[in-house]
mmJSON file of the N, C-alpha and C atoms, coordinates in Angstrom:
{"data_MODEL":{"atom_site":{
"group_PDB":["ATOM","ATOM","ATOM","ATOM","ATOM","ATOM","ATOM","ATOM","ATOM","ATOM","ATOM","ATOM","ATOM","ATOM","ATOM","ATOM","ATOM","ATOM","ATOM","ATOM","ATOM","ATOM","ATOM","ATOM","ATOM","ATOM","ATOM","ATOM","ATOM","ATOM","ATOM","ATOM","ATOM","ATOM","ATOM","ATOM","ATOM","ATOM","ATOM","ATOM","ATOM","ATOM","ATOM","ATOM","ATOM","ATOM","ATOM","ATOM","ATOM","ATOM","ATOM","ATOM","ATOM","ATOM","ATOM","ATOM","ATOM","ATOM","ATOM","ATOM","ATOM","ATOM","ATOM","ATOM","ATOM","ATOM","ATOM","ATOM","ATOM","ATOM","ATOM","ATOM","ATOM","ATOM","ATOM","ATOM","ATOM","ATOM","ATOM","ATOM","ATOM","ATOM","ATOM","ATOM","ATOM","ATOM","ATOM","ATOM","ATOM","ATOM","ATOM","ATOM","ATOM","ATOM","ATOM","ATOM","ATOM","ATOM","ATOM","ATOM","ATOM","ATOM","ATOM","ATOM","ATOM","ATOM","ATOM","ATOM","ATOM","ATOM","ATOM","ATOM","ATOM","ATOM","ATOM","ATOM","ATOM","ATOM","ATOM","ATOM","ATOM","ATOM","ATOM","ATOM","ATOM","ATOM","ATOM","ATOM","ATOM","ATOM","ATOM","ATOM","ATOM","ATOM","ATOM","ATOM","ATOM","ATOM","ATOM","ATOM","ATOM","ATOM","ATOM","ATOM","ATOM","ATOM","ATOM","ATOM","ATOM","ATOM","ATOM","ATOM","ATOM","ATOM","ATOM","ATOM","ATOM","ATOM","ATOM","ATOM","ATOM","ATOM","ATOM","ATOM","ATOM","ATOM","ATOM","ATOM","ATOM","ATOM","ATOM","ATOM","ATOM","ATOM","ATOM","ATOM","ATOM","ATOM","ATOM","ATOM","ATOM","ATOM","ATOM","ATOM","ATOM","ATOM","ATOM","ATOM","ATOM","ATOM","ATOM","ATOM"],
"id":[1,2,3,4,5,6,7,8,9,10,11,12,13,14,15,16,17,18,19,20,21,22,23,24,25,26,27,28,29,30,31,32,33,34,35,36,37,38,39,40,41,42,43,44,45,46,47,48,49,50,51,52,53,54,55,56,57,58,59,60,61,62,63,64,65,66,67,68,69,70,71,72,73,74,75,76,77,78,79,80,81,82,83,84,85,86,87,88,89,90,91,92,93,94,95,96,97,98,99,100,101,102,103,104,105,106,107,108,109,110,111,112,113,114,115,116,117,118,119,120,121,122,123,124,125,126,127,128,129,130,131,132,133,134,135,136,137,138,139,140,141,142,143,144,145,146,147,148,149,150,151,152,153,154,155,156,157,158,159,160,161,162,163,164,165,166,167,168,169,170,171,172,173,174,175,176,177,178,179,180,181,182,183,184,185,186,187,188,189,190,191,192],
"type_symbol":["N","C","C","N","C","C","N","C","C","N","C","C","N","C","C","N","C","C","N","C","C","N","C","C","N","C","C","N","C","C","N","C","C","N","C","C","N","C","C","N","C","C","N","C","C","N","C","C","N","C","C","N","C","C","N","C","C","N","C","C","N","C","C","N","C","C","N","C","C","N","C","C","N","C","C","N","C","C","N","C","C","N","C","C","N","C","C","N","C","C","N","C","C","N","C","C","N","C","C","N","C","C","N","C","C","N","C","C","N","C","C","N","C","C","N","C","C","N","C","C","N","C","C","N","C","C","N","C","C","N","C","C","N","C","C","N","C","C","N","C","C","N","C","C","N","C","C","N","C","C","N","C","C","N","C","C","N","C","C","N","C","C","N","C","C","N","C","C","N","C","C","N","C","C","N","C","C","N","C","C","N","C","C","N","C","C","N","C","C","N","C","C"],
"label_atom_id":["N","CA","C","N","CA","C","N","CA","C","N","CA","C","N","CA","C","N","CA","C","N","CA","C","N","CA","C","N","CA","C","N","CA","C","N","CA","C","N","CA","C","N","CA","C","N","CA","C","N","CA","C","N","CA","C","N","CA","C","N","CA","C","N","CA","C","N","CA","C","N","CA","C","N","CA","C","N","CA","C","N","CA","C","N","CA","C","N","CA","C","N","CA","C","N","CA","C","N","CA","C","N","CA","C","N","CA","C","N","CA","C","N","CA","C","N","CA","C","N","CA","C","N","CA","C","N","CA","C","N","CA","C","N","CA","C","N","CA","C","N","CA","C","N","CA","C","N","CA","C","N","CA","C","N","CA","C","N","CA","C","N","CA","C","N","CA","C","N","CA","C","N","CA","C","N","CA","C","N","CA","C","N","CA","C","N","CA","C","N","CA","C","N","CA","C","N","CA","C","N","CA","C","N","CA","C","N","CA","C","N","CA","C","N","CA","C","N","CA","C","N","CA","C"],
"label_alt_id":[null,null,null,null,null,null,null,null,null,null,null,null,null,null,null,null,null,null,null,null,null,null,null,null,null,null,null,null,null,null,null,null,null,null,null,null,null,null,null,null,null,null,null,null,null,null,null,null,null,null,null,null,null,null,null,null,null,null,null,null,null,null,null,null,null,null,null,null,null,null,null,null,null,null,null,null,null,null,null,null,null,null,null,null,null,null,null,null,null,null,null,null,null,null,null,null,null,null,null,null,null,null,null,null,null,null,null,null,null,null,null,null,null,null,null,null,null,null,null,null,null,null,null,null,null,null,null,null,null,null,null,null,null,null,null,null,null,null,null,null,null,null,null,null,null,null,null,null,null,null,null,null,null,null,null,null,null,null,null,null,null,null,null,null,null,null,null,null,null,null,null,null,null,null,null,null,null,null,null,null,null,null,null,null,null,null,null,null,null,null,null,null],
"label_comp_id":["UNK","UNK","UNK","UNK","UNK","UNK","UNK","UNK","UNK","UNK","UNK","UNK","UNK","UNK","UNK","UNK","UNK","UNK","UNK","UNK","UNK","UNK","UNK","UNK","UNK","UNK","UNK","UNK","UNK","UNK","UNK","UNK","UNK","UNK","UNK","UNK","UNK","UNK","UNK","UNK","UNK","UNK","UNK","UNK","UNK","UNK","UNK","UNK","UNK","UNK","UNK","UNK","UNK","UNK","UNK","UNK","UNK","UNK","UNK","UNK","UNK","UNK","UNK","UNK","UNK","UNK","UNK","UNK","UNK","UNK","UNK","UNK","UNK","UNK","UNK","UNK","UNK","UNK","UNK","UNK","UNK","UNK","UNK","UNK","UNK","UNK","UNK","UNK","UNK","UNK","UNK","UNK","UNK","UNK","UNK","UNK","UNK","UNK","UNK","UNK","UNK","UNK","UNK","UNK","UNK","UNK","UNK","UNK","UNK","UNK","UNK","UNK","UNK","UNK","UNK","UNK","UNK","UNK","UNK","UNK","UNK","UNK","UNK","UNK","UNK","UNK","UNK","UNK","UNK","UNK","UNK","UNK","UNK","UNK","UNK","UNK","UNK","UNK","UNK","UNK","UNK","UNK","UNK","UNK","UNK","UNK","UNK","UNK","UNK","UNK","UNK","UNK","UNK","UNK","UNK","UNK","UNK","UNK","UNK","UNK","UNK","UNK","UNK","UNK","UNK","UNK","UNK","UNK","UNK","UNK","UNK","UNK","UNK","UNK","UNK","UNK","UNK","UNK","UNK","UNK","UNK","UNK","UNK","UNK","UNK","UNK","UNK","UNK","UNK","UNK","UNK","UNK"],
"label_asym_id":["A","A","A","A","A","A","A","A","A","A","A","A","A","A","A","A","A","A","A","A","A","A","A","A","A","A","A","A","A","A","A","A","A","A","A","A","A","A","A","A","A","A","A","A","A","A","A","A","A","A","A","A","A","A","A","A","A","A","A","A","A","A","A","A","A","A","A","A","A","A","A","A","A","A","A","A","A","A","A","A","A","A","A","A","A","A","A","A","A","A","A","A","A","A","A","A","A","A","A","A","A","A","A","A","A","A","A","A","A","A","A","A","A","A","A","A","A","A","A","A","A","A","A","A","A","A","A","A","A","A","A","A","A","A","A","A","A","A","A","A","A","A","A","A","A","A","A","A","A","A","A","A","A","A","A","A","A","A","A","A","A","A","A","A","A","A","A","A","A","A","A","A","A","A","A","A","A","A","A","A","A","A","A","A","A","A","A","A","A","A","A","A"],
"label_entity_id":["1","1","1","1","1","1","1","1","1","1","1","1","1","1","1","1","1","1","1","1","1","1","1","1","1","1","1","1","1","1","1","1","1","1","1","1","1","1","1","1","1","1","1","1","1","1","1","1","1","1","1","1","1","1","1","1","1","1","1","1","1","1","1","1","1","1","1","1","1","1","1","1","1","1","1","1","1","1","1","1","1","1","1","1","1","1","1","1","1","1","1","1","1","1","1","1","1","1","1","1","1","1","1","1","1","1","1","1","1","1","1","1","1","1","1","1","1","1","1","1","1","1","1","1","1","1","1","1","1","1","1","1","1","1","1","1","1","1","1","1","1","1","1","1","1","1","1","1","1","1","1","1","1","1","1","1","1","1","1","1","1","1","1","1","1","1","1","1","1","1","1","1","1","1","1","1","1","1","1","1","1","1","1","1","1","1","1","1","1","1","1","1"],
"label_seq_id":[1,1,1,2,2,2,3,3,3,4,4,4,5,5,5,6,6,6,7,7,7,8,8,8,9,9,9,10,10,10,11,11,11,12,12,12,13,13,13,14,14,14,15,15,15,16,16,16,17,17,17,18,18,18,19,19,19,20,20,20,21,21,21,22,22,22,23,23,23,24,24,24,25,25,25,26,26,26,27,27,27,28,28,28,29,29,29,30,30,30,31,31,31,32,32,32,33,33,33,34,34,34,35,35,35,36,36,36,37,37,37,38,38,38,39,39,39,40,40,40,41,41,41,42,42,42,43,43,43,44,44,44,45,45,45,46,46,46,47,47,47,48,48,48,49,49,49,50,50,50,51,51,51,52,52,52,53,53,53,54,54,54,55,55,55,56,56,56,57,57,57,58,58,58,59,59,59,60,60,60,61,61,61,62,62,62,63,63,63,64,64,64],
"pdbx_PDB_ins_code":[null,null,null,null,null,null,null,null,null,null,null,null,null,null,null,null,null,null,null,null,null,null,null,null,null,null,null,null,null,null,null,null,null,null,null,null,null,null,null,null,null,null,null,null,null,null,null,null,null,null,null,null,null,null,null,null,null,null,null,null,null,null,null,null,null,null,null,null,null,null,null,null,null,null,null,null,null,null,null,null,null,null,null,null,null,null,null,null,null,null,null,null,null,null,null,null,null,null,null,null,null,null,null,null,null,null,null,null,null,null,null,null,null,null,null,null,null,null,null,null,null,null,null,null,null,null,null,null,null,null,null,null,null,null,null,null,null,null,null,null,null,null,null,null,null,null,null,null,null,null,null,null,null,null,null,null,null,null,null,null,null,null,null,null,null,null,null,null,null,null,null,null,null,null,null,null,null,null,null,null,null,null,null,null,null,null,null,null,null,null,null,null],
"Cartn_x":[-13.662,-12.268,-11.46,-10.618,-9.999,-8.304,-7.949,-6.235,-5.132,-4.162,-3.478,-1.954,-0.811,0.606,0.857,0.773,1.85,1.245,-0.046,-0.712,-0.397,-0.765,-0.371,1.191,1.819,3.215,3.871,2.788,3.129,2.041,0.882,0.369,0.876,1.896,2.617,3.852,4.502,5.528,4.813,3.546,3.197,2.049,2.269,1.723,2.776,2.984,4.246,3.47,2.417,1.13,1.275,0.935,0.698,2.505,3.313,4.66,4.935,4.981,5.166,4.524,3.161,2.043,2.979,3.242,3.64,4.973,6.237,7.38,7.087,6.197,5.709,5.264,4.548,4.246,4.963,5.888,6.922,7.932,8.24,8.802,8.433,6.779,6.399,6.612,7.368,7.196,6.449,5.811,4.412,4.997,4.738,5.062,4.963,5.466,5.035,3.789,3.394,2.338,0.632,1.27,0.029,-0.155,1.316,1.414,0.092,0.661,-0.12,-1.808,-1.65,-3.369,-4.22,-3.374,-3.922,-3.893,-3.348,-3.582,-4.79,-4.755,-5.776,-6.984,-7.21,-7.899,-8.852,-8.008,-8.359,-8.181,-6.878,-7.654,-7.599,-7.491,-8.066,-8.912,-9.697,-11.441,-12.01,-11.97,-12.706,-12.135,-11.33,-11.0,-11.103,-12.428,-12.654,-11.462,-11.051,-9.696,-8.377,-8.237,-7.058,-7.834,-9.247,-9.731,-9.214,-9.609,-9.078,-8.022,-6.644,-5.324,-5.188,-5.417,-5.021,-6.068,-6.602,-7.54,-6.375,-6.432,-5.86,-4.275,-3.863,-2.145,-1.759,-2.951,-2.405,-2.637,-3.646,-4.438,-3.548,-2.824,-1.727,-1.223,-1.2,-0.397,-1.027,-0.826,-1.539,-0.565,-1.004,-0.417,-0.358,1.004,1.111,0.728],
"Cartn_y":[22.12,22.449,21.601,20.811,19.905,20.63,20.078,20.734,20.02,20.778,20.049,20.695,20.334,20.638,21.494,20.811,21.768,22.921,23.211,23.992,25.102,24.584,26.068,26.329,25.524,25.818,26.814,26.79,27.617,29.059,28.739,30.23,31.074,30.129,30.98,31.803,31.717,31.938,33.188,33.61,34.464,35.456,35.881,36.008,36.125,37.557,37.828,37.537,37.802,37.438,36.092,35.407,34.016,33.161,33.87,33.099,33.634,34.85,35.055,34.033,34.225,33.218,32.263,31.335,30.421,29.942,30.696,30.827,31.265,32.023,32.099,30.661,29.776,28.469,27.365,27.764,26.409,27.06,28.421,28.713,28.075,28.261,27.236,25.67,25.319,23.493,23.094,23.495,23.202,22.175,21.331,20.948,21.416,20.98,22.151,21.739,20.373,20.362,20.556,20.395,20.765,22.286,23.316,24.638,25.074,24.41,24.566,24.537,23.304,22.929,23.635,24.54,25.334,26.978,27.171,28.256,28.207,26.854,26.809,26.876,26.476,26.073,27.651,27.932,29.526,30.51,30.585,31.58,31.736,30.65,30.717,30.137,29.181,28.512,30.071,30.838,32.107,33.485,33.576,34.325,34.554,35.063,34.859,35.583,36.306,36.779,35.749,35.054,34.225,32.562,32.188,31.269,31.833,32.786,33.042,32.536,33.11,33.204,31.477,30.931,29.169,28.702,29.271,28.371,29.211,30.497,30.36,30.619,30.567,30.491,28.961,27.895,26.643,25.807,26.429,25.329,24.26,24.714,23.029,22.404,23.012,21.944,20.798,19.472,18.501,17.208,17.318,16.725,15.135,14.404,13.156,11.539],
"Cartn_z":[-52.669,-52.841,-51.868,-52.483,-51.571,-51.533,-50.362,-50.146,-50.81,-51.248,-52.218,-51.493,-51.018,-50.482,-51.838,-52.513,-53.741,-54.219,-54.629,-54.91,-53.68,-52.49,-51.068,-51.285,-51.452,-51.867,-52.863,-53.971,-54.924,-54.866,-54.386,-53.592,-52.708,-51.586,-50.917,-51.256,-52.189,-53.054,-53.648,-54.245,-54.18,-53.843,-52.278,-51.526,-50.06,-49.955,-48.822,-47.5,-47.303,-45.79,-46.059,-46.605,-46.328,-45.762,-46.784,-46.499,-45.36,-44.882,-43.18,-42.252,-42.741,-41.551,-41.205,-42.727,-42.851,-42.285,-42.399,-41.362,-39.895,-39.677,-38.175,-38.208,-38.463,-38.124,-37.772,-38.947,-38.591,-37.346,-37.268,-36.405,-35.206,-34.124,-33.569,-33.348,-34.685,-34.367,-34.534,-35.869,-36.649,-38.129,-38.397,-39.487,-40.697,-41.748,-43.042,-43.799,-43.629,-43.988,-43.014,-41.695,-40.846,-41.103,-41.085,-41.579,-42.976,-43.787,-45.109,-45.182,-44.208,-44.398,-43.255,-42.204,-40.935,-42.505,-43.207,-44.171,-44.942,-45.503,-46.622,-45.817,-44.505,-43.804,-43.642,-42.97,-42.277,-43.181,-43.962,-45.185,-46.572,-46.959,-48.592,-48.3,-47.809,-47.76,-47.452,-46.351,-45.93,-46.622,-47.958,-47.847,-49.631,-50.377,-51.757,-52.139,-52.412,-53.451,-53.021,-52.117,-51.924,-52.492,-52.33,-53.203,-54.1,-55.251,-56.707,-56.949,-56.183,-56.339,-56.567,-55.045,-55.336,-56.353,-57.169,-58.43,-59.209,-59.626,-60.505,-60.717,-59.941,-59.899,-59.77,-59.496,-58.67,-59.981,-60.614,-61.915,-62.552,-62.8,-63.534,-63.297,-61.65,-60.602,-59.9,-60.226,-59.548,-58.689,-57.01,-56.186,-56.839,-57.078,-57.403,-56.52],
"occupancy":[1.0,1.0,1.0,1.0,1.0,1.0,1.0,1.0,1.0,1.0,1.0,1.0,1.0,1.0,1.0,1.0,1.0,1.0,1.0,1.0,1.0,1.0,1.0,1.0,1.0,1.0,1.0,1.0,1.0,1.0,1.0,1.0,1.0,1.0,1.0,1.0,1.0,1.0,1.0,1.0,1.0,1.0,1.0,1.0,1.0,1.0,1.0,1.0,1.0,1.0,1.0,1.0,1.0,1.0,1.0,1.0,1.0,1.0,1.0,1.0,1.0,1.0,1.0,1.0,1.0,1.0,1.0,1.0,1.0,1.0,1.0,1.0,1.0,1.0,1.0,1.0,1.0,1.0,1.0,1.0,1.0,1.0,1.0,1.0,1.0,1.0,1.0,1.0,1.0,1.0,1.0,1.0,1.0,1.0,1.0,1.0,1.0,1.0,1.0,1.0,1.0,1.0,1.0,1.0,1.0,1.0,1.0,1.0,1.0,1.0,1.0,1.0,1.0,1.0,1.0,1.0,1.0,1.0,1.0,1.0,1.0,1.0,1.0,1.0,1.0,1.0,1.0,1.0,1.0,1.0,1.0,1.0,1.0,1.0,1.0,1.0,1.0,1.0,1.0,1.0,1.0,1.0,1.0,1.0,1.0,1.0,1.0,1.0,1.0,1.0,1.0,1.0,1.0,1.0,1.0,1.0,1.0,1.0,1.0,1.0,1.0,1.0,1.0,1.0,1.0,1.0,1.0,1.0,1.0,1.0,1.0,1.0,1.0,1.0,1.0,1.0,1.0,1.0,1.0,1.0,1.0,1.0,1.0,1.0,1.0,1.0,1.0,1.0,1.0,1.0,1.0,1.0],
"B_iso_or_equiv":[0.0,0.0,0.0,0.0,0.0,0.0,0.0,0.0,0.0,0.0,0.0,0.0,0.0,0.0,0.0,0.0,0.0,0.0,0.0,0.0,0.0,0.0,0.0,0.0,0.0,0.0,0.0,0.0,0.0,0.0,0.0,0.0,0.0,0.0,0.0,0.0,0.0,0.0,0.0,0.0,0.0,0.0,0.0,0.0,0.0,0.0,0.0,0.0,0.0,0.0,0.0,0.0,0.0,0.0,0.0,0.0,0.0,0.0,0.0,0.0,0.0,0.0,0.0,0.0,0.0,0.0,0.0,0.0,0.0,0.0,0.0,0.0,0.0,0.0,0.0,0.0,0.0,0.0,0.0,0.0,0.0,0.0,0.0,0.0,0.0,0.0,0.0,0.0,0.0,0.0,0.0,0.0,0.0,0.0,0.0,0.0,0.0,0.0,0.0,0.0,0.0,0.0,0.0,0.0,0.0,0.0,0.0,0.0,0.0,0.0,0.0,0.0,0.0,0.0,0.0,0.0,0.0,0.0,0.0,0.0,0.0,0.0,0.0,0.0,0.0,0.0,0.0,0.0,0.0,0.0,0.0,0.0,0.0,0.0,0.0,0.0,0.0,0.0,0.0,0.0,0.0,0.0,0.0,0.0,0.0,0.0,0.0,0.0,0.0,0.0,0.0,0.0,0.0,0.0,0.0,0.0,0.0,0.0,0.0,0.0,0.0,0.0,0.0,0.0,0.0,0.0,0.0,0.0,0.0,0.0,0.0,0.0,0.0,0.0,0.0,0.0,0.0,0.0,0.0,0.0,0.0,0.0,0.0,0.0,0.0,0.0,0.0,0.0,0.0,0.0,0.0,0.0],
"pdbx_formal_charge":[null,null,null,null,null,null,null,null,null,null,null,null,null,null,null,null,null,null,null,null,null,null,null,null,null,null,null,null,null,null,null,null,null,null,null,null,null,null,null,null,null,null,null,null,null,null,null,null,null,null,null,null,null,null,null,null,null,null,null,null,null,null,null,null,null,null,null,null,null,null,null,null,null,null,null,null,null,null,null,null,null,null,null,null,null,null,null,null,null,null,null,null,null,null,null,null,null,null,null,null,null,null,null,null,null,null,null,null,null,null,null,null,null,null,null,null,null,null,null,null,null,null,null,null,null,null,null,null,null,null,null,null,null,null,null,null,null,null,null,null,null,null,null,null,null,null,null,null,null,null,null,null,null,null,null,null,null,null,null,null,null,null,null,null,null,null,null,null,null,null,null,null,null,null,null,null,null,null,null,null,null,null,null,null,null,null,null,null,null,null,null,null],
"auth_seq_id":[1,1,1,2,2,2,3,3,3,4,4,4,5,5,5,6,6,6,7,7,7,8,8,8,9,9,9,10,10,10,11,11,11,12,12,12,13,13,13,14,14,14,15,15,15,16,16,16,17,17,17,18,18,18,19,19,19,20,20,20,21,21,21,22,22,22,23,23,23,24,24,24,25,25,25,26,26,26,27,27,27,28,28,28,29,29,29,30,30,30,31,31,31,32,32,32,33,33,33,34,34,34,35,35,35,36,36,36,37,37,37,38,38,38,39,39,39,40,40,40,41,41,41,42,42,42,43,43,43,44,44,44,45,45,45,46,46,46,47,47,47,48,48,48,49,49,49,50,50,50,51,51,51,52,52,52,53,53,53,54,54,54,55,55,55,56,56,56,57,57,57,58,58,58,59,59,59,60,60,60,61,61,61,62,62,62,63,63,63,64,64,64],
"auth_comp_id":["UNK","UNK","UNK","UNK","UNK","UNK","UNK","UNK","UNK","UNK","UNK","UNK","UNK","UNK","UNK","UNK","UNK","UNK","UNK","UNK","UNK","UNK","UNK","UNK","UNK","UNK","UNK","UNK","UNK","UNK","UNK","UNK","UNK","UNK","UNK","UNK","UNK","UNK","UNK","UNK","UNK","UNK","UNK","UNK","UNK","UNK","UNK","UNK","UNK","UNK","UNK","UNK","UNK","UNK","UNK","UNK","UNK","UNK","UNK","UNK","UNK","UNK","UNK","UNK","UNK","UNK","UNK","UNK","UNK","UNK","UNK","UNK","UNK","UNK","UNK","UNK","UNK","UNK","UNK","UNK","UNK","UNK","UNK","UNK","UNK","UNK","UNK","UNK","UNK","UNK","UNK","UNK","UNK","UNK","UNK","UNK","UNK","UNK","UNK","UNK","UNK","UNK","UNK","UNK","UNK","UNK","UNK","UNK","UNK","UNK","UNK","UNK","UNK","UNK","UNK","UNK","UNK","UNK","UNK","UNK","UNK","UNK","UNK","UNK","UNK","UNK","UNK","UNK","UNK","UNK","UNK","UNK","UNK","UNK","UNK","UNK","UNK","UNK","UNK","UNK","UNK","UNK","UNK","UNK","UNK","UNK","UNK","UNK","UNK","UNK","UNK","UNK","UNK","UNK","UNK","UNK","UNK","UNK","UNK","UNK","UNK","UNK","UNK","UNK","UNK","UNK","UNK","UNK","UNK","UNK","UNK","UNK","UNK","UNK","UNK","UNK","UNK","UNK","UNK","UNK","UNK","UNK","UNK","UNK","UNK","UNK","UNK","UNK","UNK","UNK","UNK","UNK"],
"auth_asym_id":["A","A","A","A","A","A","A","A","A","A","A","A","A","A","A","A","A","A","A","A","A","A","A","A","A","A","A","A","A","A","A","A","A","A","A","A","A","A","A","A","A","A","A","A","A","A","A","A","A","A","A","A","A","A","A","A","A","A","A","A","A","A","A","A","A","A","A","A","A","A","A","A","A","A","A","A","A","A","A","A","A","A","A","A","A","A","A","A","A","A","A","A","A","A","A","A","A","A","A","A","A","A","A","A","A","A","A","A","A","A","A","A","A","A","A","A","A","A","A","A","A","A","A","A","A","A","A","A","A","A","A","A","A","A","A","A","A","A","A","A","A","A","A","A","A","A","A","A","A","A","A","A","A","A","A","A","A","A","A","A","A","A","A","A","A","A","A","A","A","A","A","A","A","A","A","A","A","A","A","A","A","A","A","A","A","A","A","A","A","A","A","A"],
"auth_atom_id":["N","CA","C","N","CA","C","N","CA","C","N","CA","C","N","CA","C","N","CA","C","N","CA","C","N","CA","C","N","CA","C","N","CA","C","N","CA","C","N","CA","C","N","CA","C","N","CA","C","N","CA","C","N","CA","C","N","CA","C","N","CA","C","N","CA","C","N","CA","C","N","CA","C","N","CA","C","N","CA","C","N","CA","C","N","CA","C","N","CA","C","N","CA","C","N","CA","C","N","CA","C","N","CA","C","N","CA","C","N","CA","C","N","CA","C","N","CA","C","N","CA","C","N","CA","C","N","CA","C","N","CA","C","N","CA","C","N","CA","C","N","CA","C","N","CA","C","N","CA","C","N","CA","C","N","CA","C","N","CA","C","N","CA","C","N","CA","C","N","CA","C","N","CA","C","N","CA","C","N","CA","C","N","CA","C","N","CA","C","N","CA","C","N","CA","C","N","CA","C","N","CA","C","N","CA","C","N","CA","C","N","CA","C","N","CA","C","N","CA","C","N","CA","C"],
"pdbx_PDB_model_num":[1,1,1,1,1,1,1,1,1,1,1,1,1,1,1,1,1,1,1,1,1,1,1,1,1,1,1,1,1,1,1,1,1,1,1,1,1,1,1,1,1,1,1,1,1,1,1,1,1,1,1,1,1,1,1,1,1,1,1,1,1,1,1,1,1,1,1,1,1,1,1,1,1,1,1,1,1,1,1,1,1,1,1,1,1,1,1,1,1,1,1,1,1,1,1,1,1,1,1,1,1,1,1,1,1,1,1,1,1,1,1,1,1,1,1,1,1,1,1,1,1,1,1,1,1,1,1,1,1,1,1,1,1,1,1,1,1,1,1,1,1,1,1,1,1,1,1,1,1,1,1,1,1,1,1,1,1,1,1,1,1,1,1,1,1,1,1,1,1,1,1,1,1,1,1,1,1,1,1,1,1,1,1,1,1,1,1,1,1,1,1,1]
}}}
């Protein structure tokens, strides 16, 4: 499973835990894409029902 910006983009949208994480991050002075890929990282790779979600909420979306 490789990381894709747009795909975490549109998982986080639904998913209220992840979009908090995610504004707590940038709040820090985290970039939005170091943000994204510190998520996918830590918990959709470790986290089987949030794998599901980014397979299947992300499926038609492909980074250009």
């Amino acid at each position: 499973m490789e990381f894709q910006t747009t795909r975490m983009k549109k998982l986080i949208e639904h998913d209220r835990f992840l979009l908090s994480t995610f504004n707590e991050l940038i709040s820090q002075s985290i970039t939005e894409e170091e943000a994204l890929h510190y998520m996918f990282l830590v918990y959709v790779q470790s986290e089987p029902i949030l794998l599901n979600a980014y397979n299947h909420l992300t499926i038609e979306t492909k980074d250009s």
